[in-house]
mmCIF file of the N, C-alpha and C atoms, coordinates in Angstrom:
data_MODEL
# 
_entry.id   MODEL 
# 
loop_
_atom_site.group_PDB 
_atom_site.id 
_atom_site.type_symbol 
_atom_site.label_atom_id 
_atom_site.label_alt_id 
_atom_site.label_comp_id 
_atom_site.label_asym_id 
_atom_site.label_entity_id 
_atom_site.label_seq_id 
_atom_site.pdbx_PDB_ins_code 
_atom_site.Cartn_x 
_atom_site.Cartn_y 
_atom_site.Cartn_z 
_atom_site.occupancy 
_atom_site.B_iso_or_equiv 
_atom_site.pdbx_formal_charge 
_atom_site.auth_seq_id 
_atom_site.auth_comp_id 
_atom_site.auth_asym_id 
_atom_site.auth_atom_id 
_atom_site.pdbx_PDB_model_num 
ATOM 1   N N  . UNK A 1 1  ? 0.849  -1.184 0.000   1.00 0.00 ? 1  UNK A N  1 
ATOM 2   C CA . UNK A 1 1  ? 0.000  0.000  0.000   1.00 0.00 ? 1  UNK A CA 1 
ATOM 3   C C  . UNK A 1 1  ? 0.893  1.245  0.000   1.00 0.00 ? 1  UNK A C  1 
ATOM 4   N N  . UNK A 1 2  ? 0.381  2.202  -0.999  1.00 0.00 ? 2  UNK A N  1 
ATOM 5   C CA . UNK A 1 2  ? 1.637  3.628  -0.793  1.00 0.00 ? 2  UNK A CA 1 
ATOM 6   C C  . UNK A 1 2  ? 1.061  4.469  0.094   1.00 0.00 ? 2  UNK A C  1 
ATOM 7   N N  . UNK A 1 3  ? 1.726  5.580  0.521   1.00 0.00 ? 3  UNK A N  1 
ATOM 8   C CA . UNK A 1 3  ? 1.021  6.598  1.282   1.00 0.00 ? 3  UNK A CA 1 
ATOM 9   C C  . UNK A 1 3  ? 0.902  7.612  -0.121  1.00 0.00 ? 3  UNK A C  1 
ATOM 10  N N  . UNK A 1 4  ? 0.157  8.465  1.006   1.00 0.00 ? 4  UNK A N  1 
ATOM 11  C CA . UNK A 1 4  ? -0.009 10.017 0.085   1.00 0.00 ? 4  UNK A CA 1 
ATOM 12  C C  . UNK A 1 4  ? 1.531  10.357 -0.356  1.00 0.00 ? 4  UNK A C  1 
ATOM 13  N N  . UNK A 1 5  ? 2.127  10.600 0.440   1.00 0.00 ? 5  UNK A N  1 
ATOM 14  C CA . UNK A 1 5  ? 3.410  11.359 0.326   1.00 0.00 ? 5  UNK A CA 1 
ATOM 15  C C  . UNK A 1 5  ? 4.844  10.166 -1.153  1.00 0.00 ? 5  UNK A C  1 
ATOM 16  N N  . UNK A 1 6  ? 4.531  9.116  -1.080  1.00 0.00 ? 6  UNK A N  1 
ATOM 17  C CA . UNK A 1 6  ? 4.609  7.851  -2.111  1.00 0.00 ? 6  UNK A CA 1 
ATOM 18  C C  . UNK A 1 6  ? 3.748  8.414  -3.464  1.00 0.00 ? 6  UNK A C  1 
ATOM 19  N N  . UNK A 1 7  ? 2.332  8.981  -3.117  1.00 0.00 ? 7  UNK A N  1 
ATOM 20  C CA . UNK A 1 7  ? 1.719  8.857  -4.563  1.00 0.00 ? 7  UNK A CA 1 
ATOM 21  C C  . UNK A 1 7  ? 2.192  10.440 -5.390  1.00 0.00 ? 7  UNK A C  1 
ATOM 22  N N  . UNK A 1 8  ? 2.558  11.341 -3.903  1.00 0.00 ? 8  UNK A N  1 
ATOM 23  C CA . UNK A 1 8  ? 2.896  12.810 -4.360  1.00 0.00 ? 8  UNK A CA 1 
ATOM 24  C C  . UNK A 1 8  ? 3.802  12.778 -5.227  1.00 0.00 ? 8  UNK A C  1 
ATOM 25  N N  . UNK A 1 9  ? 4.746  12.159 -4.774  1.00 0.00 ? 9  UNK A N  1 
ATOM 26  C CA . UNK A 1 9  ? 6.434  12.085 -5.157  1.00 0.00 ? 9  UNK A CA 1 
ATOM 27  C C  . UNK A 1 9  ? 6.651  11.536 -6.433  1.00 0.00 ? 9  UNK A C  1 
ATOM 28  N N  . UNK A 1 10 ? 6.003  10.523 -6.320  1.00 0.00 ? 10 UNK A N  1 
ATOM 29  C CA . UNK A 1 10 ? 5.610  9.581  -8.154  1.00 0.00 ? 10 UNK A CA 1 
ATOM 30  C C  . UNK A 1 10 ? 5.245  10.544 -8.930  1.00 0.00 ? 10 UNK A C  1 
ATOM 31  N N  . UNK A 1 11 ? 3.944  11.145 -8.976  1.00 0.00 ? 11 UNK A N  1 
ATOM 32  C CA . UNK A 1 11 ? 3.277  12.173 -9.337  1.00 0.00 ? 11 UNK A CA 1 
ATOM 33  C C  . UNK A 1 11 ? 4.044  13.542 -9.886  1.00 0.00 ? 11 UNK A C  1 
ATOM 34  N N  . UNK A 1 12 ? 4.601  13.918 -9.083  1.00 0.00 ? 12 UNK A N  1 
ATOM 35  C CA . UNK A 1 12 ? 4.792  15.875 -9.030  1.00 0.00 ? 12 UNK A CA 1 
ATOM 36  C C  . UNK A 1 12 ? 6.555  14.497 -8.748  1.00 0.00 ? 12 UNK A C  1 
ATOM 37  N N  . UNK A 1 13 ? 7.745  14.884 -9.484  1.00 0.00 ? 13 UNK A N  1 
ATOM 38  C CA . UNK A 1 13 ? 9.249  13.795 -8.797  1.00 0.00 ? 13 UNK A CA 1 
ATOM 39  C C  . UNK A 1 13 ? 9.759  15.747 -8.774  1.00 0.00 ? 13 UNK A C  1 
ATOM 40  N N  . UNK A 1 14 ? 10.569 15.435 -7.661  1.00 0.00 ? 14 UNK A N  1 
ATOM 41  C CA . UNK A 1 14 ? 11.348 16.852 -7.827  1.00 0.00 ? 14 UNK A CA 1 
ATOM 42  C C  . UNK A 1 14 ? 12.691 16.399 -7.948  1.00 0.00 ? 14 UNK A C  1 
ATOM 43  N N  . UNK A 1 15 ? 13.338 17.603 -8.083  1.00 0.00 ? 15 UNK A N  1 
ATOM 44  C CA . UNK A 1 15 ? 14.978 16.879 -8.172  1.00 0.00 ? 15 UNK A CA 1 
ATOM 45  C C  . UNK A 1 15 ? 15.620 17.689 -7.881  1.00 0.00 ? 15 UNK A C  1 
ATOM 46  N N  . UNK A 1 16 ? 17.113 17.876 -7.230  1.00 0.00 ? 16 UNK A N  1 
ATOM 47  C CA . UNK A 1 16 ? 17.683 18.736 -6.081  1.00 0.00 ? 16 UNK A CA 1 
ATOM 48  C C  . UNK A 1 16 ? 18.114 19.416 -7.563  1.00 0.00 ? 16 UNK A C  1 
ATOM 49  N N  . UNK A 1 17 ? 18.302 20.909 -7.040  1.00 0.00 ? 17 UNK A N  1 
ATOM 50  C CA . UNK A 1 17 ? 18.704 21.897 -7.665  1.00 0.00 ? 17 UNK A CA 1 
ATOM 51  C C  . UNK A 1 17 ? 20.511 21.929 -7.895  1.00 0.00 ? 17 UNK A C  1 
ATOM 52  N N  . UNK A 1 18 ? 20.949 21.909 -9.072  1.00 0.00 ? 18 UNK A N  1 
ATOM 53  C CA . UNK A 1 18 ? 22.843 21.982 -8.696  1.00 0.00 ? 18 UNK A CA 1 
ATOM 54  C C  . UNK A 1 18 ? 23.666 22.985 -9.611  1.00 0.00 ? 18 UNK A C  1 
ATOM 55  N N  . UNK A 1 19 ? 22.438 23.690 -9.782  1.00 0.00 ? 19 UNK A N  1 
ATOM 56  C CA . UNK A 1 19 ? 23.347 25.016 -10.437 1.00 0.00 ? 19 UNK A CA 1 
ATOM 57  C C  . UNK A 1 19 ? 23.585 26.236 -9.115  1.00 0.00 ? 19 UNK A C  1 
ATOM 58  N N  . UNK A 1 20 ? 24.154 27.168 -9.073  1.00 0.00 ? 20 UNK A N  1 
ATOM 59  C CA . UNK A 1 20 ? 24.232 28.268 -8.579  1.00 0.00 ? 20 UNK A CA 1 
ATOM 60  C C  . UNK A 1 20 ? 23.336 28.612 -7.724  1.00 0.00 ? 20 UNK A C  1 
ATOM 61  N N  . UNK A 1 21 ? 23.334 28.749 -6.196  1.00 0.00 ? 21 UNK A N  1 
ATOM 62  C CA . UNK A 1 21 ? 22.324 28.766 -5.345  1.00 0.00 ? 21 UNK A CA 1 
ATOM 63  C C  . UNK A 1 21 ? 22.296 30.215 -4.773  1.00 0.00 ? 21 UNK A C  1 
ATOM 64  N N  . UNK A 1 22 ? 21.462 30.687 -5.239  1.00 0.00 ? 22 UNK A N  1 
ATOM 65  C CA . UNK A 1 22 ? 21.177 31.463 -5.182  1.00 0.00 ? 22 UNK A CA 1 
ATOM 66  C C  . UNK A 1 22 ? 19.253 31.878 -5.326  1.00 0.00 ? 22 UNK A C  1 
ATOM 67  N N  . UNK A 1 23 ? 18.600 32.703 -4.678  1.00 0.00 ? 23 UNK A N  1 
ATOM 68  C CA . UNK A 1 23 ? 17.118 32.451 -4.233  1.00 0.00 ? 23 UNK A CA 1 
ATOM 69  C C  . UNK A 1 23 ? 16.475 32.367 -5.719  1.00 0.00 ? 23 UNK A C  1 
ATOM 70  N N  . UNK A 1 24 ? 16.855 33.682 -6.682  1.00 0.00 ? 24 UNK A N  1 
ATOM 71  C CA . UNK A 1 24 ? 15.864 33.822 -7.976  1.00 0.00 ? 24 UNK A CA 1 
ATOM 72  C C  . UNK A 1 24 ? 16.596 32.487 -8.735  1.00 0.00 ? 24 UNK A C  1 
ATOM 73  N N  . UNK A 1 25 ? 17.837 31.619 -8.718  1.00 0.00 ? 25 UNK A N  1 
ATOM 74  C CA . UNK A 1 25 ? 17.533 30.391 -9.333  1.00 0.00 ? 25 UNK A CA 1 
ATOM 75  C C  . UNK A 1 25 ? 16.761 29.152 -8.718  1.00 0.00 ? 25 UNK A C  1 
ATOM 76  N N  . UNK A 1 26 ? 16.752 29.385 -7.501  1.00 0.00 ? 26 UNK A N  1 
ATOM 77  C CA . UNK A 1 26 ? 15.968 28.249 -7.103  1.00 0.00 ? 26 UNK A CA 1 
ATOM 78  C C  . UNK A 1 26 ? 14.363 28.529 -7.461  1.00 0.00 ? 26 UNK A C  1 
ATOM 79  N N  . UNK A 1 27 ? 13.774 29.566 -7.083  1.00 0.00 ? 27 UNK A N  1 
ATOM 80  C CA . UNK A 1 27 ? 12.361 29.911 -7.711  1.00 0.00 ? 27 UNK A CA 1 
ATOM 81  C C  . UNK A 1 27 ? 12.325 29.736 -8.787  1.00 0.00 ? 27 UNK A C  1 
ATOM 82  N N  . UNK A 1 28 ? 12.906 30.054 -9.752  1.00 0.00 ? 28 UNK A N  1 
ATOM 83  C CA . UNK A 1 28 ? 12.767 29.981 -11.386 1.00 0.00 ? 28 UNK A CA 1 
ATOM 84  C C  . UNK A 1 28 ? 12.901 28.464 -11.758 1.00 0.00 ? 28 UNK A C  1 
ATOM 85  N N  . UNK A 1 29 ? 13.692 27.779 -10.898 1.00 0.00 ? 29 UNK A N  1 
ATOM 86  C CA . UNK A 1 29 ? 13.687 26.609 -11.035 1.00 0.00 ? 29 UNK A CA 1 
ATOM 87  C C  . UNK A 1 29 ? 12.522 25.838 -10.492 1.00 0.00 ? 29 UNK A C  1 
ATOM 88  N N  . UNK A 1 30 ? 12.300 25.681 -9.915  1.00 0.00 ? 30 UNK A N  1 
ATOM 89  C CA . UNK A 1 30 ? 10.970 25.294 -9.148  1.00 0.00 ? 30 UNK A CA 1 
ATOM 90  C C  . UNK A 1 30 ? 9.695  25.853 -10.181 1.00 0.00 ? 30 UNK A C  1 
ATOM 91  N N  . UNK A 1 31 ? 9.874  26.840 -10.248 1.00 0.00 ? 31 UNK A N  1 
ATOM 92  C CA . UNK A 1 31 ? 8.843  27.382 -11.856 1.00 0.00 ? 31 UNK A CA 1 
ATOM 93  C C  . UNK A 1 31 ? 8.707  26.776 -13.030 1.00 0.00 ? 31 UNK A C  1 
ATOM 94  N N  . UNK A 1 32 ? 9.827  26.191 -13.241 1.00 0.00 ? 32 UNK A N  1 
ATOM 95  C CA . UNK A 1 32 ? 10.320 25.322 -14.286 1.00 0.00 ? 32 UNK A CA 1 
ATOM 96  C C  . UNK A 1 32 ? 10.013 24.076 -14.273 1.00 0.00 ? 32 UNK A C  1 
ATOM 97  N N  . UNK A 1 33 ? 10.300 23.581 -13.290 1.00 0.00 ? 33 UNK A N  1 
ATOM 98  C CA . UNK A 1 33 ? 9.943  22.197 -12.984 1.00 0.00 ? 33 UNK A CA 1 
ATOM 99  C C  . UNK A 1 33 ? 8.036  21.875 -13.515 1.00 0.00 ? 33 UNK A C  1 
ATOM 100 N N  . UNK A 1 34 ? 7.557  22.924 -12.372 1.00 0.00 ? 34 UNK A N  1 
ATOM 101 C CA . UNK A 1 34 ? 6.396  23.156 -12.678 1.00 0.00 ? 34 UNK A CA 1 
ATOM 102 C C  . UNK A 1 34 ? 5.591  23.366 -13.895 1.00 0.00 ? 34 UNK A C  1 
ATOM 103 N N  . UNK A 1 35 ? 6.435  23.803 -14.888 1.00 0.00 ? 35 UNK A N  1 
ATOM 104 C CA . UNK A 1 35 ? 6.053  24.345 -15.972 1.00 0.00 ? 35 UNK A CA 1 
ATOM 105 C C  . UNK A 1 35 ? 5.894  22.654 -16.843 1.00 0.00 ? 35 UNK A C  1 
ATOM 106 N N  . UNK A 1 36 ? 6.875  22.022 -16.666 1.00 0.00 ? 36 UNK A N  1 
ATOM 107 C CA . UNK A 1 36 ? 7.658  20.510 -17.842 1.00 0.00 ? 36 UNK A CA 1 
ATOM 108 C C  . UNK A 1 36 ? 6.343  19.792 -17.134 1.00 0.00 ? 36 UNK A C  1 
ATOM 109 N N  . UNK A 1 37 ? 6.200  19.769 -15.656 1.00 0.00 ? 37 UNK A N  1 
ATOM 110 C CA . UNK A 1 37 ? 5.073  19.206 -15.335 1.00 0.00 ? 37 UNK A CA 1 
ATOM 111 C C  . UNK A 1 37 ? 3.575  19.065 -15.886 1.00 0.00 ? 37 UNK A C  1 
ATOM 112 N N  . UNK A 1 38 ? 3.187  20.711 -15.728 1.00 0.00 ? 38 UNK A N  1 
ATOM 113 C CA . UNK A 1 38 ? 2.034  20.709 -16.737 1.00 0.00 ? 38 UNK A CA 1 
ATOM 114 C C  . UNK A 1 38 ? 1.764  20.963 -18.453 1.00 0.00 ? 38 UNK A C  1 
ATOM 115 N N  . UNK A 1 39 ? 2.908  20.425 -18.803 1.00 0.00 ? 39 UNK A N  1 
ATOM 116 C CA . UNK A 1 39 ? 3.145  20.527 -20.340 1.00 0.00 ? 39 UNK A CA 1 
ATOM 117 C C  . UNK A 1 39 ? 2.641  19.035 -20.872 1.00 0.00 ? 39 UNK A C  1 
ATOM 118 N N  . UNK A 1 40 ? 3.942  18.178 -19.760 1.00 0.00 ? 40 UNK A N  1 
ATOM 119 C CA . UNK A 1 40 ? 3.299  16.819 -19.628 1.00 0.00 ? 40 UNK A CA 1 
ATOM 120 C C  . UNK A 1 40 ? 2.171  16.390 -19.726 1.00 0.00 ? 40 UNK A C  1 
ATOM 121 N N  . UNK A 1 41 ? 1.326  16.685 -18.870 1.00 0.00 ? 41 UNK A N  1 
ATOM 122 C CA . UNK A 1 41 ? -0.185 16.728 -18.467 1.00 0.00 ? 41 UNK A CA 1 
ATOM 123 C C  . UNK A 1 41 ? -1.009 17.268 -20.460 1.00 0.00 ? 41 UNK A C  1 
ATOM 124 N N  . UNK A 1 42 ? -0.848 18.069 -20.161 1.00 0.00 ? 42 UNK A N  1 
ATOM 125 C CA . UNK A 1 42 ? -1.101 18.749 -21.817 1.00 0.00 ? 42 UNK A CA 1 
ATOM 126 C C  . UNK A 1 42 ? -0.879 17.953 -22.555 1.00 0.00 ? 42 UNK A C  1 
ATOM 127 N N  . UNK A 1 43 ? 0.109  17.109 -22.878 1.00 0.00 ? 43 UNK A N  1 
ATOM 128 C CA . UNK A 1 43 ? 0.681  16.292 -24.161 1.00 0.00 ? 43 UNK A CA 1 
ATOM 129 C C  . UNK A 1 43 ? -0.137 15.330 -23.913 1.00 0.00 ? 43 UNK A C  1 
ATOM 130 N N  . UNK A 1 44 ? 0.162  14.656 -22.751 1.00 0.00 ? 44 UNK A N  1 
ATOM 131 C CA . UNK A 1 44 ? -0.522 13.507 -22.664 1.00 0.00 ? 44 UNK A CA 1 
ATOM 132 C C  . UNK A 1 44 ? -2.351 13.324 -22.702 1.00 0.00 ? 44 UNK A C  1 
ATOM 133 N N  . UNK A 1 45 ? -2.975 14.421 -21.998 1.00 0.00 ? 45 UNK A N  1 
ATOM 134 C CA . UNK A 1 45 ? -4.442 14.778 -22.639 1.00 0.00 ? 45 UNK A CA 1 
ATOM 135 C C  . UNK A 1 45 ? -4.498 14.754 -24.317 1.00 0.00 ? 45 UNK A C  1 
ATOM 136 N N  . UNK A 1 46 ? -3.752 15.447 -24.964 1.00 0.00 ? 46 UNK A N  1 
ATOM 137 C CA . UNK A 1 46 ? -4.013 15.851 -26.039 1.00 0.00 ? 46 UNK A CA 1 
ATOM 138 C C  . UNK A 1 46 ? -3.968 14.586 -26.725 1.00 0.00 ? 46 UNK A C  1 
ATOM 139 N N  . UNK A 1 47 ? -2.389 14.066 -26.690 1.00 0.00 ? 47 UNK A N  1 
ATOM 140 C CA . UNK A 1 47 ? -2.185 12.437 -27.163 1.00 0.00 ? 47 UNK A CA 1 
ATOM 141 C C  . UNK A 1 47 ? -3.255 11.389 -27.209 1.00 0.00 ? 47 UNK A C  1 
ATOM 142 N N  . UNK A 1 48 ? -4.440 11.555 -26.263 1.00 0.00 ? 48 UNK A N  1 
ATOM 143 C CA . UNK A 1 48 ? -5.048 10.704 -25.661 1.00 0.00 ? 48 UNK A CA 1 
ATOM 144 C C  . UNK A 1 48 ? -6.523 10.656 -26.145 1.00 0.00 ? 48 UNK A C  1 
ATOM 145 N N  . UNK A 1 49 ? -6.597 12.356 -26.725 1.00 0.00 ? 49 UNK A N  1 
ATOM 146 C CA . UNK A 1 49 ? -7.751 12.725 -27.808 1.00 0.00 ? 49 UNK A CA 1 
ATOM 147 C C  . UNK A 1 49 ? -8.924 13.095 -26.217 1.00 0.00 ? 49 UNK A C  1 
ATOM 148 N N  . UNK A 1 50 ? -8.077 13.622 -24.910 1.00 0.00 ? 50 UNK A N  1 
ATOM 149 C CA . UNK A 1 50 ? -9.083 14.434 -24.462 1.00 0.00 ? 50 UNK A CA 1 
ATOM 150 C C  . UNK A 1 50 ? -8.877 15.943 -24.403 1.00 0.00 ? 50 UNK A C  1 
ATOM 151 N N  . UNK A 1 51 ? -7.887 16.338 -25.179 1.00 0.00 ? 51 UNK A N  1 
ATOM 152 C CA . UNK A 1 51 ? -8.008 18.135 -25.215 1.00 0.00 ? 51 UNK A CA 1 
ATOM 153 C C  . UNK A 1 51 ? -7.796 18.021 -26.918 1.00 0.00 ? 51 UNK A C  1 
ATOM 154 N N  . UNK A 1 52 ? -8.813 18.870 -27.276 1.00 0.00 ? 52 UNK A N  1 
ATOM 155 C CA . UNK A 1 52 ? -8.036 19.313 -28.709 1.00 0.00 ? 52 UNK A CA 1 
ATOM 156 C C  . UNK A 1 52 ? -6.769 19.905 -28.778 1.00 0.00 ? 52 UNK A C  1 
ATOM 157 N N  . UNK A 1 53 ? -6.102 19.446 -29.911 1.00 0.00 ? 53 UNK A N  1 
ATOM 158 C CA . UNK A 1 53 ? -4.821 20.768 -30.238 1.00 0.00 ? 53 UNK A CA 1 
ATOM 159 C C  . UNK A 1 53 ? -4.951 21.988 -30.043 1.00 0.00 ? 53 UNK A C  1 
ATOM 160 N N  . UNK A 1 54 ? -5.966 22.244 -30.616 1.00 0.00 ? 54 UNK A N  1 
ATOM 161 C CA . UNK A 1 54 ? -5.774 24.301 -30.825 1.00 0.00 ? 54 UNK A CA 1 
ATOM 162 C C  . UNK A 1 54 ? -5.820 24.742 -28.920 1.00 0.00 ? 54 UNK A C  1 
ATOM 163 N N  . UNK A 1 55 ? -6.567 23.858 -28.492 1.00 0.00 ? 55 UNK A N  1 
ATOM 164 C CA . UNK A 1 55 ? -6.685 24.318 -27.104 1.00 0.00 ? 55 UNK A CA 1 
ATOM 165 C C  . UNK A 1 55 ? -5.550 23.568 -26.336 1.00 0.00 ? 55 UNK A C  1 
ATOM 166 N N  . UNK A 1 56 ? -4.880 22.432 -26.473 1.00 0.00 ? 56 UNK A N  1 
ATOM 167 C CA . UNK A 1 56 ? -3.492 22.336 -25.961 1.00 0.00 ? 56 UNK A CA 1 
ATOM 168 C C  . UNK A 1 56 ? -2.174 23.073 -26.423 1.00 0.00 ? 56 UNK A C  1 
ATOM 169 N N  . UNK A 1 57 ? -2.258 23.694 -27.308 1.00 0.00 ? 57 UNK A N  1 
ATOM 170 C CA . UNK A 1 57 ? -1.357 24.810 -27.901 1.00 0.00 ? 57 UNK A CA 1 
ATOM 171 C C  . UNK A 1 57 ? -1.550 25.934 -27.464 1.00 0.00 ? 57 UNK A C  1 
ATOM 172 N N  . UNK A 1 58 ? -2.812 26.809 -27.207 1.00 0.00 ? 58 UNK A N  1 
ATOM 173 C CA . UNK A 1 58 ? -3.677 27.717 -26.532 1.00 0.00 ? 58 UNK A CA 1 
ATOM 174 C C  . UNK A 1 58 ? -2.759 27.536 -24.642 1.00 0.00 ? 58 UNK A C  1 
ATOM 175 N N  . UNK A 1 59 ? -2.989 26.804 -24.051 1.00 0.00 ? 59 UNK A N  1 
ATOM 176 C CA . UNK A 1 59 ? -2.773 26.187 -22.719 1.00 0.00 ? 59 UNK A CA 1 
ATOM 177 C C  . UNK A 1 59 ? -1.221 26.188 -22.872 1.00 0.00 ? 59 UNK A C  1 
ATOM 178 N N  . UNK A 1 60 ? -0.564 25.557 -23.740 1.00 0.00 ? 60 UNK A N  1 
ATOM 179 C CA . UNK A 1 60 ? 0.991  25.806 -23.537 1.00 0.00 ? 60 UNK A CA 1 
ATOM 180 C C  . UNK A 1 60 ? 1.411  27.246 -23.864 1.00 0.00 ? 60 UNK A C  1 
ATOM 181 N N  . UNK A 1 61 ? 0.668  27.477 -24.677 1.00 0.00 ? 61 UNK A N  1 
ATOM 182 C CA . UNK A 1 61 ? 1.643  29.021 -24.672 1.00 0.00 ? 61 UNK A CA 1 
ATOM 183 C C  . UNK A 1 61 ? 1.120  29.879 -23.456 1.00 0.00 ? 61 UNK A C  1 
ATOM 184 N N  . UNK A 1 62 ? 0.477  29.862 -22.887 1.00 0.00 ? 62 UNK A N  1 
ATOM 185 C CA . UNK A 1 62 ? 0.438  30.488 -21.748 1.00 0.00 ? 62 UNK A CA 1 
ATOM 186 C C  . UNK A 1 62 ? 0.966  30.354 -21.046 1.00 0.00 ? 62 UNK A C  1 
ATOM 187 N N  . UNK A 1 63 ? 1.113  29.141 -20.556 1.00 0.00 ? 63 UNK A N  1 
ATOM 188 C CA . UNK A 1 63 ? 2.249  28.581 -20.064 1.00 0.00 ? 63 UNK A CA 1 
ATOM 189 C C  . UNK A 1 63 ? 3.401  28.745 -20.284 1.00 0.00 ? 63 UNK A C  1 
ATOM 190 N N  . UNK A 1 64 ? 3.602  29.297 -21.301 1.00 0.00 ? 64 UNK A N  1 
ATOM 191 C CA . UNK A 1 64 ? 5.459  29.415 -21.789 1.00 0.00 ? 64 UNK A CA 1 
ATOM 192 C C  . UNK A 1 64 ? 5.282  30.842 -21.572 1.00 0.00 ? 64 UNK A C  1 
ATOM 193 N N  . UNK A 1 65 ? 4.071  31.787 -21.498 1.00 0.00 ? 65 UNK A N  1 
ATOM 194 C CA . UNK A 1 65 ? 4.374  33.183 -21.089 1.00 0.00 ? 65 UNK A CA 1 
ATOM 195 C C  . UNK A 1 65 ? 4.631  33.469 -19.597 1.00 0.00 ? 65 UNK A C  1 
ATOM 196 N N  . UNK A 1 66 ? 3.616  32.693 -19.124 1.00 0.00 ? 66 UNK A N  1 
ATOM 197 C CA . UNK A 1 66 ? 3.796  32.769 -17.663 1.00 0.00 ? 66 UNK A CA 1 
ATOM 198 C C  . UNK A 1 66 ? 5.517  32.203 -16.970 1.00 0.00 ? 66 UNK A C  1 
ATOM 199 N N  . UNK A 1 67 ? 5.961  31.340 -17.849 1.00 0.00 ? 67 UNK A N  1 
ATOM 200 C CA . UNK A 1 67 ? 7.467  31.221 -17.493 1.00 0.00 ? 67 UNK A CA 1 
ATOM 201 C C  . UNK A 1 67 ? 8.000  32.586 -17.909 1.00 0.00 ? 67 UNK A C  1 
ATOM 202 N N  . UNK A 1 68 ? 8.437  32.867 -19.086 1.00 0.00 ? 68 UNK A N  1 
ATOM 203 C CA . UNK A 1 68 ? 8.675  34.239 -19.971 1.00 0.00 ? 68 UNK A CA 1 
ATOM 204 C C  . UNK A 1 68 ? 8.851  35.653 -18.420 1.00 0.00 ? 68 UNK A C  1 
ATOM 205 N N  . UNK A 1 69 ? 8.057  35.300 -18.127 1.00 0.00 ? 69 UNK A N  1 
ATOM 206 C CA . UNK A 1 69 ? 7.755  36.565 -17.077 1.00 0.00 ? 69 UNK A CA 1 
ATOM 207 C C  . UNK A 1 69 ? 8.174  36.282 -15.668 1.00 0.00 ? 69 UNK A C  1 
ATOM 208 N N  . UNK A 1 70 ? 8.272  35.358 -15.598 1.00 0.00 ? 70 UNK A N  1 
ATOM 209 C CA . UNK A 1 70 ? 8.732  34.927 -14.034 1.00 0.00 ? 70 UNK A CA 1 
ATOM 210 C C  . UNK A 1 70 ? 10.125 35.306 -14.257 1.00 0.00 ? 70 UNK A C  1 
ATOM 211 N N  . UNK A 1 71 ? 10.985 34.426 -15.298 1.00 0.00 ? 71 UNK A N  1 
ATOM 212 C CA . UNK A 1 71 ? 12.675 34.687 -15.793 1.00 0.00 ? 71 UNK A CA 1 
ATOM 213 C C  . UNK A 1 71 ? 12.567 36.227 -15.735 1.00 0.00 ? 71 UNK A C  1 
ATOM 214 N N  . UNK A 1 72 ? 11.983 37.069 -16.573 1.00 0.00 ? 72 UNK A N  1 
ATOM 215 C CA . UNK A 1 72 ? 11.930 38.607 -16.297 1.00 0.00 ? 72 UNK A CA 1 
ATOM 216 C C  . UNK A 1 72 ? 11.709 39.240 -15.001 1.00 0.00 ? 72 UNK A C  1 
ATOM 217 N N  . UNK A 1 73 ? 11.013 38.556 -14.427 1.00 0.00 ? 73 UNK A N  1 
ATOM 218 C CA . UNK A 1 73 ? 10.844 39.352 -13.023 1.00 0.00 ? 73 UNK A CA 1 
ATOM 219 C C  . UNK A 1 73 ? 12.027 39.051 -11.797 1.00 0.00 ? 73 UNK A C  1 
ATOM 220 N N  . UNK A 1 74 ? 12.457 37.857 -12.249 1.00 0.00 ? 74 UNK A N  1 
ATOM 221 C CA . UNK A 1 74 ? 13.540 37.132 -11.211 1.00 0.00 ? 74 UNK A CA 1 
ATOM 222 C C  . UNK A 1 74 ? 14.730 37.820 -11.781 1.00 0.00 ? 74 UNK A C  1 
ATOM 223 N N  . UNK A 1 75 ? 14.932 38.401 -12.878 1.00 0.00 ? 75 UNK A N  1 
ATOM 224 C CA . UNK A 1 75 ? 16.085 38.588 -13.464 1.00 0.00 ? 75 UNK A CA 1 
ATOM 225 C C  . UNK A 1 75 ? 17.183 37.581 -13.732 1.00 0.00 ? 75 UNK A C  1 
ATOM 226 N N  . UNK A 1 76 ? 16.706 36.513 -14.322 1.00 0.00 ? 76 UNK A N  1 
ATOM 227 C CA . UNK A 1 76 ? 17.479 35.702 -14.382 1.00 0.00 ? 76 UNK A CA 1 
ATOM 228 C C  . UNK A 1 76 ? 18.387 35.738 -15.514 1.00 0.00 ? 76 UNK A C  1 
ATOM 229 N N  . UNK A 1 77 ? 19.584 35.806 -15.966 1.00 0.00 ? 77 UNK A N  1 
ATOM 230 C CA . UNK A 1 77 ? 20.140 35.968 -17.176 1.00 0.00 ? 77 UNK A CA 1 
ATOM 231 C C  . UNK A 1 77 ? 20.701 37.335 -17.429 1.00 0.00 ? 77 UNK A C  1 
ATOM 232 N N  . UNK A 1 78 ? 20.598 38.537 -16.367 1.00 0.00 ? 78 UNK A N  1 
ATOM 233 C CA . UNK A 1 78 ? 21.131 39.686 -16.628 1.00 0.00 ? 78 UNK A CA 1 
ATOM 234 C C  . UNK A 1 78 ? 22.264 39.492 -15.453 1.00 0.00 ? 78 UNK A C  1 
ATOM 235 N N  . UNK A 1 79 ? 23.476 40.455 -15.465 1.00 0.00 ? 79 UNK A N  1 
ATOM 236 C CA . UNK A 1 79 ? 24.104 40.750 -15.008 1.00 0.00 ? 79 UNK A CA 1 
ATOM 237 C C  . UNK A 1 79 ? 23.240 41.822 -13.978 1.00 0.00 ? 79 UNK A C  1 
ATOM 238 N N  . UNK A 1 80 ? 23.880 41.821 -12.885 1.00 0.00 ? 80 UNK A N  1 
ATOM 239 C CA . UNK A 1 80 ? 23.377 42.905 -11.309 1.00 0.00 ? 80 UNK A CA 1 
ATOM 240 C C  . UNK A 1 80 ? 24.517 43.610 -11.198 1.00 0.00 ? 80 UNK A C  1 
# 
C-alpha cells in the first residue's frame, strides 16, 4: 500500500537543484519544474484525444508566457 506522500512524489518527482544557489535560481527553477510538469499533463491529454490541439497549444503558450515573465521578473540571465 503507498502513502499520500509515495503517490505525491511519483506524481509531481522533484529533483535537487545543482546550479548556482542562489534564491531567484531556485524559484525559477521550481517554476520550471512546474512548468515541464504541466506541459506533460497537456501532451498527454491531447495524445489521448481528451483536449483538442488548438486548445493544448492555446494552454501551452500560456504557459510558456507565464514562465517568460517569471525569468523577467527574477532577473534571471542579466548581469546585477
Amino acid at each position: 500500500m503507498t502513502t499520500n506522500k509515495e503517490t505525491q512524489d511519483f506524481i509531481y518527482p522533484r529533483h535537487s537543484y545543482r546550479g548556482k544557489i542562489k534564491p531567484e535560481n531556485l524559484v525559477f527553477n521550481s517554476n520550471l519544474q512546474e512548468f515541464a510538469q504541466k506541459i506533460n499533463y497537456i501532451c498527454n491529454l491531447e495524445t489521448g484525444g481528451k483536449l483538442p490541439p488548438e486548445t493544448a497549444y492555446k494552454q501551452i503558450k500560456s504557459l510558456w508566457k507565464e514562465l517568460k515573465r517569471s525569468k523577467k521578473e527574477l532577473r534571471i540571465g542579466r548581469d546585477r
